[in-house]
N, C-alpha and C positions, 0 to 999 in steps of 0.2 A: 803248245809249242809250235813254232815254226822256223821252218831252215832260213838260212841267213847266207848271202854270199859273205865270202872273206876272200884276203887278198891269197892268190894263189889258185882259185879254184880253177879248173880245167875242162871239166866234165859237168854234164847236168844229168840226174840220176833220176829215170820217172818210172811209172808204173802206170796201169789203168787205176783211175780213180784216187788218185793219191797224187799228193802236193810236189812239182820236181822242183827237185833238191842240187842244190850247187854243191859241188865235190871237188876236191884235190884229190885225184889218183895218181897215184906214184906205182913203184916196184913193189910195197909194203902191202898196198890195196886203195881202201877207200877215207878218207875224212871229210866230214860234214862238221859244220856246227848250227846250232836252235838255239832260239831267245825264248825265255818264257814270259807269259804274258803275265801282270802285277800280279792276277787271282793265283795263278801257279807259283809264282816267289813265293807269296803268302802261306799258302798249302804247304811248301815244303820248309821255309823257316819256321812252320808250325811241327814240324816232323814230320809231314806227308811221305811216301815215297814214290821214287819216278816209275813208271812203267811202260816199258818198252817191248814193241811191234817190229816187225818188220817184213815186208811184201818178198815176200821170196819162197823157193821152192827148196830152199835148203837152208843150214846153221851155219853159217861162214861163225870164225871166231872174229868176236865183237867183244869193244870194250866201249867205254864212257867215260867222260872225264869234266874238269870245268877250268875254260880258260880264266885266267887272272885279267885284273887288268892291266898288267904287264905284257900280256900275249901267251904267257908261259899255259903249259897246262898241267893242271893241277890232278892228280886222280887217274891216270888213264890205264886203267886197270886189263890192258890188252898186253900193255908190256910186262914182261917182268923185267925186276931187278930196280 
């Protein structure tokens, strides 16, 4: 996967060694969005699962989701309700 600008982003979010990431931060926190490359579609319309990292010194709560192509998002399992 890799990060993707979208419209809105604000912030670029980097680390040592690690890819910087285009973000919309607001009052809420952070949003990024990744495109996956064809081999990763495949792997997961196969039932793969995704596995997620993150470069930090602590667990912020973290959700995941997948944009439509509508823009909406689908999944984003940090909200309730």
């Amino acid at each position: 996967m890799k990060p993707v600008p979208f419209e809105g982003c604000n912030v670029i979010l980097s680390s040592p060694g690690c890819y910087d990431v285009p973000a919309l931060k607001d009052e809420g926190g952070f949003t990024t969005l990744w495109t996956f490359t064809n081999e990763e579609r495949i792997a997961i319309a196969e039932g793969c699962d995704l596995v997620f990292s993150m470069a930090s010194h602590g667990w912020p709560p973290v959700g995941m989701g997948v944009r439509a192509k509508d823009g909406t998002i689908v999944g984003d399992a940090i909200r309730k309700g």
